[in-house]
PDB file of N, CA, C, O and CB in Angstrom:
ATOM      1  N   UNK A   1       0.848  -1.169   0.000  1.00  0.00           N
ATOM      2  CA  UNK A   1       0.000   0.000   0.000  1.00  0.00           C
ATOM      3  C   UNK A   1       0.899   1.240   0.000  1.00  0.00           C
ATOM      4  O   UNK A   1       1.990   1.183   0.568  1.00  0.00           O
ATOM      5  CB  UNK A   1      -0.968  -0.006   1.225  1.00  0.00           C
ATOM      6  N   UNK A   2       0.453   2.459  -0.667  1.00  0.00           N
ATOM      7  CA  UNK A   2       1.283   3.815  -0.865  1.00  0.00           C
ATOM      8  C   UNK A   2       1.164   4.147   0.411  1.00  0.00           C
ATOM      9  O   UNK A   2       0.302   3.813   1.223  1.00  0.00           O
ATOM     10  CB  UNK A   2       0.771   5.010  -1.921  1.00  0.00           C
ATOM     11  N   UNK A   3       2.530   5.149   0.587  1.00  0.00           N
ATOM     12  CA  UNK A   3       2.290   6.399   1.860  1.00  0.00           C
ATOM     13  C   UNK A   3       1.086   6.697   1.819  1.00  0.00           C
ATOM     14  O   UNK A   3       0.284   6.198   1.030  1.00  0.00           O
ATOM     15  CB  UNK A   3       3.055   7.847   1.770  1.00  0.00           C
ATOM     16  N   UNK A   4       0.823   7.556   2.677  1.00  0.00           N
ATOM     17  CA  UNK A   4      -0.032   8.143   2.792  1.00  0.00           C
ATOM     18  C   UNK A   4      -2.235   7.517   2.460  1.00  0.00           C
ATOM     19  O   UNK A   4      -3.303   8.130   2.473  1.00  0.00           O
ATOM     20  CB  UNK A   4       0.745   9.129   1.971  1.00  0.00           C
ATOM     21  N   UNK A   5      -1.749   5.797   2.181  1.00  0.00           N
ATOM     22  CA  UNK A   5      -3.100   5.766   2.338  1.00  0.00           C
ATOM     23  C   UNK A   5      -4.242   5.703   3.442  1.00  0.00           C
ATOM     24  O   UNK A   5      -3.935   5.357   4.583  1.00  0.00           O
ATOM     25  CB  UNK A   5      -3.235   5.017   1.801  1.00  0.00           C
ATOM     26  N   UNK A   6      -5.436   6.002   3.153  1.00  0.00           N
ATOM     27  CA  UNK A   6      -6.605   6.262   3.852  1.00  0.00           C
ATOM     28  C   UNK A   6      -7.591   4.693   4.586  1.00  0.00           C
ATOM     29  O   UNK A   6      -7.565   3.469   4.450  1.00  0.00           O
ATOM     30  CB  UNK A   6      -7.486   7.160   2.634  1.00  0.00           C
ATOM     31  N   UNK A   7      -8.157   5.446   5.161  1.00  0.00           N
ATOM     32  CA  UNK A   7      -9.288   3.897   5.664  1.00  0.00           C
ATOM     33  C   UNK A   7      -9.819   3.431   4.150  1.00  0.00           C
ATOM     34  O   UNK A   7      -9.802   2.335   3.589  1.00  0.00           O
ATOM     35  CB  UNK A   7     -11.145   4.422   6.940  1.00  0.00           C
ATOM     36  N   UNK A   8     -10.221   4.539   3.803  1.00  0.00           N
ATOM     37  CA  UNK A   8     -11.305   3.516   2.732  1.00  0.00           C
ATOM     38  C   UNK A   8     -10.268   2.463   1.721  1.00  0.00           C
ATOM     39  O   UNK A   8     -10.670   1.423   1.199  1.00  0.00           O
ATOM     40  CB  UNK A   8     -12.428   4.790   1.388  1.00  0.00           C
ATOM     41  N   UNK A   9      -9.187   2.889   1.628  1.00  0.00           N
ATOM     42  CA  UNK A   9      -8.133   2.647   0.767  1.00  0.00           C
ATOM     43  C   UNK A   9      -7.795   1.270   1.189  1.00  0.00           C
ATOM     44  O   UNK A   9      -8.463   0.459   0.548  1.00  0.00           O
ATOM     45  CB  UNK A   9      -6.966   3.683   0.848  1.00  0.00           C
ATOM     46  N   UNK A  10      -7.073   0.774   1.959  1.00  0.00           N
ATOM     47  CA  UNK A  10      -7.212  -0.082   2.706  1.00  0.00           C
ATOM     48  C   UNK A  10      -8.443  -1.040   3.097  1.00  0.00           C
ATOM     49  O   UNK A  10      -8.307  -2.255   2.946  1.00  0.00           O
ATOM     50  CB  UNK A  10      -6.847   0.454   3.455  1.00  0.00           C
ATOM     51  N   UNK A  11      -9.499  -0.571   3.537  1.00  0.00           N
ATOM     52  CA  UNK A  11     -10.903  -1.514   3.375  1.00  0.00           C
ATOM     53  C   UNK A  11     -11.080  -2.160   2.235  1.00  0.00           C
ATOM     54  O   UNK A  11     -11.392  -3.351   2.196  1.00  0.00           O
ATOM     55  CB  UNK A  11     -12.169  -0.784   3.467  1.00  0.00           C
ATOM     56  N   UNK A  12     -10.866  -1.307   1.038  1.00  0.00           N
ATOM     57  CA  UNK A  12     -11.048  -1.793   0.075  1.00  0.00           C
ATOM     58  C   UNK A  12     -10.279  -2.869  -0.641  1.00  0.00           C
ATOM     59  O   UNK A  12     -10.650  -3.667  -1.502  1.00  0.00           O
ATOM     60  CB  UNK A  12     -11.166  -0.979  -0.418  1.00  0.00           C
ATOM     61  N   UNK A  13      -9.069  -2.678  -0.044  1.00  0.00           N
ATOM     62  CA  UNK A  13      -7.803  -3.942  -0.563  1.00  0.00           C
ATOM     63  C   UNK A  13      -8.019  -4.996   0.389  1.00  0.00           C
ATOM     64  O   UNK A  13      -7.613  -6.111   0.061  1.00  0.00           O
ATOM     65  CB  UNK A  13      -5.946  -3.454  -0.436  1.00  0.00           C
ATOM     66  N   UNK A  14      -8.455  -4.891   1.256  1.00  0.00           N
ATOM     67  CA  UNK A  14      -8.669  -5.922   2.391  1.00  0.00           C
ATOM     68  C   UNK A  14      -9.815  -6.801   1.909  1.00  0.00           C
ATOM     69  O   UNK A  14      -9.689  -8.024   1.850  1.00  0.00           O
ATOM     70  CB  UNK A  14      -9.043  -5.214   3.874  1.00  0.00           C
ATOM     71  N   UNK A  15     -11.093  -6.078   1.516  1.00  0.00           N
ATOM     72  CA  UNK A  15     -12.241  -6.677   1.078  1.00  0.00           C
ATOM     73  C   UNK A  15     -11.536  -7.484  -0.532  1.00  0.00           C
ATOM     74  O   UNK A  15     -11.849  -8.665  -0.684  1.00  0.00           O
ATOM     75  CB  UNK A  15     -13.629  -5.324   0.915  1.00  0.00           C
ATOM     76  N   UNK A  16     -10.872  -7.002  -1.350  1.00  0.00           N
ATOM     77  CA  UNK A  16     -10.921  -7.642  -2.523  1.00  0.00           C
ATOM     78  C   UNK A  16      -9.948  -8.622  -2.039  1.00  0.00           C
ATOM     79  O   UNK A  16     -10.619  -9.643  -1.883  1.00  0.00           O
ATOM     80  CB  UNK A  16     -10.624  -6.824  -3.843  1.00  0.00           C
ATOM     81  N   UNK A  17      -8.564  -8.913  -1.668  1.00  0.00           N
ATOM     82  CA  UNK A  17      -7.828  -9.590  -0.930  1.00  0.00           C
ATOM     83  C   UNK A  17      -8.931 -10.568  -0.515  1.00  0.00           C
ATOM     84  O   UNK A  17      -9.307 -11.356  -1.383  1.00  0.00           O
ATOM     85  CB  UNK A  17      -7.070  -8.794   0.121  1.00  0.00           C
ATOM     86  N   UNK A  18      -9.435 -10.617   0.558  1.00  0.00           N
ATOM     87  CA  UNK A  18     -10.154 -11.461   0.960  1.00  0.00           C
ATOM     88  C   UNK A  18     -11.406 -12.234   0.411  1.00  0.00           C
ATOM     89  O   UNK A  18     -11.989 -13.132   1.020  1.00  0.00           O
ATOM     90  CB  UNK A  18     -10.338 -10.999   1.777  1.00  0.00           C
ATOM     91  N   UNK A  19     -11.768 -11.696  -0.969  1.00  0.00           N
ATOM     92  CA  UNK A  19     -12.579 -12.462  -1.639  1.00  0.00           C
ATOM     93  C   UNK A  19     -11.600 -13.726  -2.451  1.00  0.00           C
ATOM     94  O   UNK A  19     -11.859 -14.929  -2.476  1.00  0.00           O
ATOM     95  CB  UNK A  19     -13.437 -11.448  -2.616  1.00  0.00           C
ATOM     96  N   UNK A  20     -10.665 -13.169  -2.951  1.00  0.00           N
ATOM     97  CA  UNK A  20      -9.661 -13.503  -3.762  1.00  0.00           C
ATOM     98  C   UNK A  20      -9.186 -15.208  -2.939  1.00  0.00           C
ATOM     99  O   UNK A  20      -9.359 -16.349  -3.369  1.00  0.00           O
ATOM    100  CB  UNK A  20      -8.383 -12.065  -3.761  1.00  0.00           C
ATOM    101  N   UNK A  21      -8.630 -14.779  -1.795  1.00  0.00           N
ATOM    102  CA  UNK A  21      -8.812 -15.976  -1.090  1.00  0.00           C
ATOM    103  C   UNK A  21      -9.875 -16.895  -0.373  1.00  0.00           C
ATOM    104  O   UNK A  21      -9.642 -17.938   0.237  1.00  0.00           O
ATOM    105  CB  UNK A  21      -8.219 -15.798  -0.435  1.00  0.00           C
ATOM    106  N   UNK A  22     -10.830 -16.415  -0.534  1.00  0.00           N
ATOM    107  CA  UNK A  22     -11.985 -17.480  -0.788  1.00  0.00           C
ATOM    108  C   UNK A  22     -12.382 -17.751  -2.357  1.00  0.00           C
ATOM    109  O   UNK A  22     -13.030 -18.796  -2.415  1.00  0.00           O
ATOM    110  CB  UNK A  22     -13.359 -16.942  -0.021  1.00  0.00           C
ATOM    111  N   UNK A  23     -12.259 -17.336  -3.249  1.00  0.00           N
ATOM    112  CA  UNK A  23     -12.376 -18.047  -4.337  1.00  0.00           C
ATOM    113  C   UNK A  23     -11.071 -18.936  -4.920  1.00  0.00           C
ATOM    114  O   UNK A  23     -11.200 -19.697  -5.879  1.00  0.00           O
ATOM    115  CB  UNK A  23     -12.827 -17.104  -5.241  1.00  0.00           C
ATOM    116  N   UNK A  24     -10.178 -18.796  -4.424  1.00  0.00           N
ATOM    117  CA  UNK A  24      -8.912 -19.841  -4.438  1.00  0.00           C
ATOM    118  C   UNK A  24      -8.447 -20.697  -3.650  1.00  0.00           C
ATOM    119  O   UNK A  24      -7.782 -21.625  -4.109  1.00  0.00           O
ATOM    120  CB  UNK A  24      -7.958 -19.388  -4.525  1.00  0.00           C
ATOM    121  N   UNK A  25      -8.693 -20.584  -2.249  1.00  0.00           N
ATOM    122  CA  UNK A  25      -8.263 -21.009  -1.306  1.00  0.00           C
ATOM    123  C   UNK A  25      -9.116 -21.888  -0.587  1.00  0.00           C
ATOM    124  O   UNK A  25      -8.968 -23.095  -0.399  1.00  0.00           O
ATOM    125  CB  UNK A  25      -7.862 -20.127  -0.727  1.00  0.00           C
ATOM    126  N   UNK A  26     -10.430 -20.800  -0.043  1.00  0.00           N
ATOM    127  CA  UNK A  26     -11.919 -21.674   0.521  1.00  0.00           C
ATOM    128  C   UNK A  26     -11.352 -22.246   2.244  1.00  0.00           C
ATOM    129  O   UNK A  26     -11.686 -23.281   2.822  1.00  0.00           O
ATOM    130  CB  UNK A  26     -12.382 -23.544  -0.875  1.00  0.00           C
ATOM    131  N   UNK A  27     -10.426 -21.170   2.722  1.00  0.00           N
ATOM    132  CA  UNK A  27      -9.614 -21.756   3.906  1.00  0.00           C
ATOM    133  C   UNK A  27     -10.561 -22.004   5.018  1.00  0.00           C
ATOM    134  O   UNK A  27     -11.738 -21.781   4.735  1.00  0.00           O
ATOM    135  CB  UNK A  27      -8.431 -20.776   4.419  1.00  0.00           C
ATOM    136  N   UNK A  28     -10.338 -22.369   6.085  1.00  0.00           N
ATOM    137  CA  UNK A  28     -11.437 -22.506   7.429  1.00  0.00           C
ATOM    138  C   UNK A  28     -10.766 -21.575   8.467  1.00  0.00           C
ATOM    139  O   UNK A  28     -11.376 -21.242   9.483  1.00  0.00           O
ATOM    140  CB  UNK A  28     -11.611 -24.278   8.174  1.00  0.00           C
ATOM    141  N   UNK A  29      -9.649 -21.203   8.237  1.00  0.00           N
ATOM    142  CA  UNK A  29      -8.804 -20.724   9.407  1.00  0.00           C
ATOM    143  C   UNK A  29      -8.035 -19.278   8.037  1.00  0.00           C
ATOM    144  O   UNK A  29      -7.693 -19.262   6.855  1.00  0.00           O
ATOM    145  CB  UNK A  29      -7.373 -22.433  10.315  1.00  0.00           C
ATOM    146  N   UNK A  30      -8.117 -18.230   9.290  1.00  0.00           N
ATOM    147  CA  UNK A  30      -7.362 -16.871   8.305  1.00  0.00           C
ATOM    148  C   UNK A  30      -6.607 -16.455   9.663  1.00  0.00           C
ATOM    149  O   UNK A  30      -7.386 -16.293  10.602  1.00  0.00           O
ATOM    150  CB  UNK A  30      -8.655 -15.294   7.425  1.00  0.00           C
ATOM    151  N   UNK A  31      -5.344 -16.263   9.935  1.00  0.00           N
ATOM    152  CA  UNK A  31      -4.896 -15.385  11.004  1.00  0.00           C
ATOM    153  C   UNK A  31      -4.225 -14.391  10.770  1.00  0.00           C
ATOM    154  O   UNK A  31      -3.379 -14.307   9.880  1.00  0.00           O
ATOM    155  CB  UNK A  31      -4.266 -15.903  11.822  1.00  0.00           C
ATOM    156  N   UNK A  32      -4.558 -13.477  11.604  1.00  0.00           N
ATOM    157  CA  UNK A  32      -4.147 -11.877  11.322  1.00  0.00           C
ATOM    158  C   UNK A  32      -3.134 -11.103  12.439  1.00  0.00           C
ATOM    159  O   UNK A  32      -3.015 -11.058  13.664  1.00  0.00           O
ATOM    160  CB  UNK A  32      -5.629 -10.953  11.317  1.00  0.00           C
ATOM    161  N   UNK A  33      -2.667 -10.688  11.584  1.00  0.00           N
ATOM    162  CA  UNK A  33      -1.251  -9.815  12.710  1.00  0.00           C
ATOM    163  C   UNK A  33      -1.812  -8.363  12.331  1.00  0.00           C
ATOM    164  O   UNK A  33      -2.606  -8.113  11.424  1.00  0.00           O
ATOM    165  CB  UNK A  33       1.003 -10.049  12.070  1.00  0.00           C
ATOM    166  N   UNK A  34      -1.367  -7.680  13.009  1.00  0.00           N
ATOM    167  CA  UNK A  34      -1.778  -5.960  12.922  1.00  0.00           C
ATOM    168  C   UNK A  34      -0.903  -5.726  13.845  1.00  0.00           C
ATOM    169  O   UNK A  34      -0.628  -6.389  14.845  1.00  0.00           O
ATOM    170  CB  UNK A  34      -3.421  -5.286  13.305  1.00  0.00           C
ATOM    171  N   UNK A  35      -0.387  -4.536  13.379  1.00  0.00           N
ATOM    172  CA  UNK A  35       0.297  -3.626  14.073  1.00  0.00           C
ATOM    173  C   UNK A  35      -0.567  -2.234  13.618  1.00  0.00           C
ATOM    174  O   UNK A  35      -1.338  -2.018  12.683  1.00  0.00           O
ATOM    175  CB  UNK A  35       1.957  -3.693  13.698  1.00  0.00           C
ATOM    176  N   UNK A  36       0.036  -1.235  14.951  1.00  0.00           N
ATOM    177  CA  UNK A  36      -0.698   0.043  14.574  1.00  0.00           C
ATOM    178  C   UNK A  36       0.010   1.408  14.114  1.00  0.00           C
ATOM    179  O   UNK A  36      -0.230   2.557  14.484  1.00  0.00           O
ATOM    180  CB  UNK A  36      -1.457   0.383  15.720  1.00  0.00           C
ATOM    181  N   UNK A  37       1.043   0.888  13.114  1.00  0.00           N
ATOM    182  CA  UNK A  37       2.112   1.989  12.394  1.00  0.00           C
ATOM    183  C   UNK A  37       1.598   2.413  11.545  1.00  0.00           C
ATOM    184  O   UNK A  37       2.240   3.234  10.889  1.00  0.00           O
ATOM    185  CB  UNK A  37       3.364   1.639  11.850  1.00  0.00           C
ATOM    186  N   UNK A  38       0.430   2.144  11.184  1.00  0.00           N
ATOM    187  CA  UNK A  38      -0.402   2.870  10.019  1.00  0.00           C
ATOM    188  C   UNK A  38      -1.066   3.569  10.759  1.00  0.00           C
ATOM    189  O   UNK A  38      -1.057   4.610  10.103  1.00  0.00           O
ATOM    190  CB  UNK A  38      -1.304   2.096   9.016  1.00  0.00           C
ATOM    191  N   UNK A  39      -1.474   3.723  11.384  1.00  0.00           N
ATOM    192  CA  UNK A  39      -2.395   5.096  11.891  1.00  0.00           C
ATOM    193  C   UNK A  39      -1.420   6.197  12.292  1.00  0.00           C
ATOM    194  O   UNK A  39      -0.329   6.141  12.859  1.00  0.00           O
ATOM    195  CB  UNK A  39      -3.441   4.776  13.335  1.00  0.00           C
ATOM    196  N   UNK A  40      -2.340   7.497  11.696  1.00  0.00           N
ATOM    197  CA  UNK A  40      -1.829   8.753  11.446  1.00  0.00           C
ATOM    198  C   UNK A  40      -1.593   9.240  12.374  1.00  0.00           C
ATOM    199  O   UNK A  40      -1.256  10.422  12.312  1.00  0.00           O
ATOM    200  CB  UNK A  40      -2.418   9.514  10.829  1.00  0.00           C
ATOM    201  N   UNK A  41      -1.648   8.635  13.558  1.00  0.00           N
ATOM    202  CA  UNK A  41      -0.840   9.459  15.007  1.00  0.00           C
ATOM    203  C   UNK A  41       0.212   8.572  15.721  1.00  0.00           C
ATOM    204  O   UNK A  41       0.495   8.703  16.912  1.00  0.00           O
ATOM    205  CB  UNK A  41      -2.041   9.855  16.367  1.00  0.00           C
ATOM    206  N   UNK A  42       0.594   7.941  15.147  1.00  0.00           N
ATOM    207  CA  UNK A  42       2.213   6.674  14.883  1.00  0.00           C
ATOM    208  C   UNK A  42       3.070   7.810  15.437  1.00  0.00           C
ATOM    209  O   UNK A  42       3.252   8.803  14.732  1.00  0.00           O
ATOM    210  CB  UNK A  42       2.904   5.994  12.729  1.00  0.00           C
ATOM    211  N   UNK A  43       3.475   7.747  16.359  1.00  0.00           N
ATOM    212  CA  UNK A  43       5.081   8.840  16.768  1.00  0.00           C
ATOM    213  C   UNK A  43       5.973   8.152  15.862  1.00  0.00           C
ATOM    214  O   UNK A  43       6.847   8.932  15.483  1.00  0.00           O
ATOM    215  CB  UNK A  43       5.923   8.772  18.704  1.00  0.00           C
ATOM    216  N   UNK A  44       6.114   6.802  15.284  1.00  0.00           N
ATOM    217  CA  UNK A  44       7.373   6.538  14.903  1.00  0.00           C
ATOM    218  C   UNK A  44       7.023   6.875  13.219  1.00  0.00           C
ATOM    219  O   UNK A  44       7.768   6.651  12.264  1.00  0.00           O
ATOM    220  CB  UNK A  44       7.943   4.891  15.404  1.00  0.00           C
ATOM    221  N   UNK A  45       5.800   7.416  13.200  1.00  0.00           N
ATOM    222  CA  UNK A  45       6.165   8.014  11.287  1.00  0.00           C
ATOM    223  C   UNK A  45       5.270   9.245  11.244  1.00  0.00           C
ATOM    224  O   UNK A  45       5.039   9.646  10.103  1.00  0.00           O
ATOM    225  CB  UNK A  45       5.499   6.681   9.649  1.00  0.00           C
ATOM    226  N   UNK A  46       4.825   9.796  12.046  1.00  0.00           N
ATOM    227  CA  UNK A  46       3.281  10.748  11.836  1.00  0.00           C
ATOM    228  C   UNK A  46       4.193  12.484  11.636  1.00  0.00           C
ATOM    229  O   UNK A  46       3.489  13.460  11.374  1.00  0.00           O
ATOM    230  CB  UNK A  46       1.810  10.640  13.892  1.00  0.00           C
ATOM    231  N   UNK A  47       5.297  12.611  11.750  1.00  0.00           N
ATOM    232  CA  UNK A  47       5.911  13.595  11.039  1.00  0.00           C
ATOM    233  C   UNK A  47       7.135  13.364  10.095  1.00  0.00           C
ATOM    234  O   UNK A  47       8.215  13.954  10.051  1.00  0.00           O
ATOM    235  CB  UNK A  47       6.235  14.448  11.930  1.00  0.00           C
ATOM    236  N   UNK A  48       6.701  12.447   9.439  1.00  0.00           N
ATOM    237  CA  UNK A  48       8.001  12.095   8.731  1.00  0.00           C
ATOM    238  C   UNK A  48       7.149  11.609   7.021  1.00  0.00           C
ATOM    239  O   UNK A  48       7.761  11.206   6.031  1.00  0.00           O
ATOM    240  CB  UNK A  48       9.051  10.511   9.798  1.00  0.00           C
ATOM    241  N   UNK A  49       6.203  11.737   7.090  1.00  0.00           N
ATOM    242  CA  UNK A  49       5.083  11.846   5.748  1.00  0.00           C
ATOM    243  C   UNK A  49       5.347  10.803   5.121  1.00  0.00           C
ATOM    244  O   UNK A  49       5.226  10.671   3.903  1.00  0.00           O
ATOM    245  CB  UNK A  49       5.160  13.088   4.661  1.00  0.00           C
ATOM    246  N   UNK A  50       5.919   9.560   6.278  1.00  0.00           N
ATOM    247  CA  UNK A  50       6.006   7.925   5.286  1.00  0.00           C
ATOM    248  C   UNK A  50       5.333   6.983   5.667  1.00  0.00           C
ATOM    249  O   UNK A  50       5.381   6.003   4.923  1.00  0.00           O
ATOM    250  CB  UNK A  50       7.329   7.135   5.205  1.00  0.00           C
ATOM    251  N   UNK A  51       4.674   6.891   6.605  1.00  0.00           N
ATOM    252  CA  UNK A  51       3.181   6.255   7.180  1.00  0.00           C
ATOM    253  C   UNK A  51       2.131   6.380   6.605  1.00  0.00           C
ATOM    254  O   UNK A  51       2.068   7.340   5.837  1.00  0.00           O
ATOM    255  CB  UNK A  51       2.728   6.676   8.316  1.00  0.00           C
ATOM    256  N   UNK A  52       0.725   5.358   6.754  1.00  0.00           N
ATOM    257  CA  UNK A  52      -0.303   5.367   6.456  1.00  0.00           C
ATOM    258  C   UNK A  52      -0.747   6.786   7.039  1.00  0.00           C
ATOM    259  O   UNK A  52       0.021   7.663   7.435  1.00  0.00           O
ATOM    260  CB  UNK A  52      -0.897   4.179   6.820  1.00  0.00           C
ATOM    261  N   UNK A  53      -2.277   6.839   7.007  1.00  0.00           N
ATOM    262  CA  UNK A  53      -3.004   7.779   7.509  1.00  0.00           C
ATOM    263  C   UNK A  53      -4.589   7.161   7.736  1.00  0.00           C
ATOM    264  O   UNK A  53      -5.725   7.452   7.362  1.00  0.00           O
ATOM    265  CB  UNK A  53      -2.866   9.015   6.542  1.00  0.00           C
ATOM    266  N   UNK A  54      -3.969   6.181   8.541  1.00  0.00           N
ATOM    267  CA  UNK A  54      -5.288   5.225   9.000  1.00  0.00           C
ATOM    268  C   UNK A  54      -6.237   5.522  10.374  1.00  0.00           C
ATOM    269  O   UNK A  54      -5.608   6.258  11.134  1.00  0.00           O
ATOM    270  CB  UNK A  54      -4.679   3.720   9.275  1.00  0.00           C
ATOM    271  N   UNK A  55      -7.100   5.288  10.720  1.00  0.00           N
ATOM    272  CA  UNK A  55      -7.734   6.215  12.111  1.00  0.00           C
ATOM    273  C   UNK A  55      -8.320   4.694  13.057  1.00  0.00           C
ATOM    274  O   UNK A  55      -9.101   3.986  12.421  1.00  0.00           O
ATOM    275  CB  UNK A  55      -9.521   7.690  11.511  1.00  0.00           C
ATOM    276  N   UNK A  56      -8.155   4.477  13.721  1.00  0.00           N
ATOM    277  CA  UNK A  56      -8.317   3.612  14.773  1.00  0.00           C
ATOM    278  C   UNK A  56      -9.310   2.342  14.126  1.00  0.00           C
ATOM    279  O   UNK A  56      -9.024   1.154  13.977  1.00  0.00           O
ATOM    280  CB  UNK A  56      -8.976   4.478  16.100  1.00  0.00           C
ATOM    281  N   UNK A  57     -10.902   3.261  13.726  1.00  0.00           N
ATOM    282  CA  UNK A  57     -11.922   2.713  13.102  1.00  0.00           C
ATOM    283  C   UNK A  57     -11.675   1.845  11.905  1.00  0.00           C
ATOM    284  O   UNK A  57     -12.162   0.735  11.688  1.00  0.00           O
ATOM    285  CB  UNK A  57     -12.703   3.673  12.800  1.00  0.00           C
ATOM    286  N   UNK A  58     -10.780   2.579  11.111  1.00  0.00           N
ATOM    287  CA  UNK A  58     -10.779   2.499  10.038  1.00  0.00           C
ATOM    288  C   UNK A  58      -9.420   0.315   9.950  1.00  0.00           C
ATOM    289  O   UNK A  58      -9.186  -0.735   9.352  1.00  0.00           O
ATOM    290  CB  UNK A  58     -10.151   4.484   9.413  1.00  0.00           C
ATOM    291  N   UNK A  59      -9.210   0.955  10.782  1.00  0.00           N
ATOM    292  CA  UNK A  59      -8.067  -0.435  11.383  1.00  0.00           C
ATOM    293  C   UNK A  59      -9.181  -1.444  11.658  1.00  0.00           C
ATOM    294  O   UNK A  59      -9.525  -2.387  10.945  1.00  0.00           O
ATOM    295  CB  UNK A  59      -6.946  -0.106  13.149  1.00  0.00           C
ATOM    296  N   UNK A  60      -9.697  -1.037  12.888  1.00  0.00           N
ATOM    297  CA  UNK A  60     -10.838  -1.923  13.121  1.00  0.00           C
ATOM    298  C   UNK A  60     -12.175  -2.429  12.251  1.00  0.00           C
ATOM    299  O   UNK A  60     -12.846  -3.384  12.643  1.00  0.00           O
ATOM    300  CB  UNK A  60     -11.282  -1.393  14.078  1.00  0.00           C
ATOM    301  N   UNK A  61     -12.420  -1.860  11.311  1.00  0.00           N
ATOM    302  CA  UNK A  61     -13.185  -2.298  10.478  1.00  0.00           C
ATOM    303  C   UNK A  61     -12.231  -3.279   9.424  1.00  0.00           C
ATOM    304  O   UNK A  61     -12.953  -4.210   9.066  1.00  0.00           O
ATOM    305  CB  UNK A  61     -13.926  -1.083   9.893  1.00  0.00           C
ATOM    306  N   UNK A  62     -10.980  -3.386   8.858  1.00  0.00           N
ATOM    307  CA  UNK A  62     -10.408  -4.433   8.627  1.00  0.00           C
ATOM    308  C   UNK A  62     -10.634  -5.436   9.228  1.00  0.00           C
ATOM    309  O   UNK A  62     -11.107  -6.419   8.658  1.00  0.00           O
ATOM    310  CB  UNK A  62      -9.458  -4.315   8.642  1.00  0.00           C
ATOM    311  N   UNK A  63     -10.332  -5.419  10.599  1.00  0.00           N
ATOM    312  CA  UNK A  63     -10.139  -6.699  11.714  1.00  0.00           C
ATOM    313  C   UNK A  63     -11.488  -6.948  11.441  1.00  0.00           C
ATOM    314  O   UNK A  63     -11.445  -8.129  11.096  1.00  0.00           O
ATOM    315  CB  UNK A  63      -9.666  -6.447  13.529  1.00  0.00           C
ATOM    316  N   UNK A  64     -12.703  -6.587  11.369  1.00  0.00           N
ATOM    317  CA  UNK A  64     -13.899  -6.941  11.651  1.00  0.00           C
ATOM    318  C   UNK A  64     -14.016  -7.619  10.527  1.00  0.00           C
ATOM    319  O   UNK A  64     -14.306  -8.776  10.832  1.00  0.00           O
ATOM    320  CB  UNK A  64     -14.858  -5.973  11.970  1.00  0.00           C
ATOM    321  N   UNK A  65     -13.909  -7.447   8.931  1.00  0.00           N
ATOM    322  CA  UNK A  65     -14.416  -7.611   7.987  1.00  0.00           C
ATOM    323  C   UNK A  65     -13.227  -9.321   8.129  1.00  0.00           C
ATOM    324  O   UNK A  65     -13.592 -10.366   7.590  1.00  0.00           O
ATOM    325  CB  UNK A  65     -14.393  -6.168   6.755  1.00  0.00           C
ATOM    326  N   UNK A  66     -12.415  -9.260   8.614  1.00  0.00           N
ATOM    327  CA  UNK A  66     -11.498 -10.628   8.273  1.00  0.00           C
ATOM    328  C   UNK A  66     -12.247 -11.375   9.018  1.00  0.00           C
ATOM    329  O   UNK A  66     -13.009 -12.148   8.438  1.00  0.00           O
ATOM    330  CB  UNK A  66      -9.830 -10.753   8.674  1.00  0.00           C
ATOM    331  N   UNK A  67     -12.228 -11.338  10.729  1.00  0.00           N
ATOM    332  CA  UNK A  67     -13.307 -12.100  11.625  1.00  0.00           C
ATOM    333  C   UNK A  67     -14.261 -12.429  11.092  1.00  0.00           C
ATOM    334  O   UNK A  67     -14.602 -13.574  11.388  1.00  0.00           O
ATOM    335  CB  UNK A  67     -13.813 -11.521  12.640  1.00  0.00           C
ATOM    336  N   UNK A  68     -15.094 -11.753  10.170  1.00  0.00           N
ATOM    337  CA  UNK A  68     -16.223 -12.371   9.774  1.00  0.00           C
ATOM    338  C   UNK A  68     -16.493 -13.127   8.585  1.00  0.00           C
ATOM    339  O   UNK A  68     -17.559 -13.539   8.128  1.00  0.00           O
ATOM    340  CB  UNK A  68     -16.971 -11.592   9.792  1.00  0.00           C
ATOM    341  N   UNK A  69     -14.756 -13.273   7.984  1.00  0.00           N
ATOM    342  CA  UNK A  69     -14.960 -13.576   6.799  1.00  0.00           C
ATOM    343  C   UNK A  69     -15.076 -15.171   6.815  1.00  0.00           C
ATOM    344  O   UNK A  69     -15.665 -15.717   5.882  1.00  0.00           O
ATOM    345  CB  UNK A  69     -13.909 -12.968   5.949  1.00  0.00           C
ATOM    346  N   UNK A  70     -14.449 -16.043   8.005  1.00  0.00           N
ATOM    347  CA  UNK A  70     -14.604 -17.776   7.536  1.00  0.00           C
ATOM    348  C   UNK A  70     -15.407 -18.103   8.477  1.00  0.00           C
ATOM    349  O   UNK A  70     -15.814 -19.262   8.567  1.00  0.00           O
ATOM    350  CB  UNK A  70     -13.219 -18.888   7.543  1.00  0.00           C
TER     351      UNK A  70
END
């Protein structure tokens, strides 16, 4: 994903990603790592303009959409 992308930006690669592997894969089990260096208040990138610009929600609606995906 580019610098500087957004929630929706991300939702949206997450959602197609995750269709992608149910039409190839059909897994029973998906596990997910997250870290929170993409969100836009990251001390270790939030003035340095090479981080996401992700907002808490916008994280959490990933996690939600994977949980619910198998």
């Amino acid at each position: 994903m580019p610098r500087g992308c957004r929630d929706c930006d991300l939702i949206d690669m997450v959602s197609l990603v995750l269709s992608k592997i149910g039409e190839i894969y059909d897994p029973d089990i998906v596990v997910l790592v997250v870290g929170a260096d993409g969100l836009k208040s990251d001390d270790l990138v939030k003035d340095t303009n090479e981080g996401w610009n992700l907002t808490p929600e916008g994280l959490a609606e990933c996690v939600r959409r994977v949980a619910c995906f198998c």
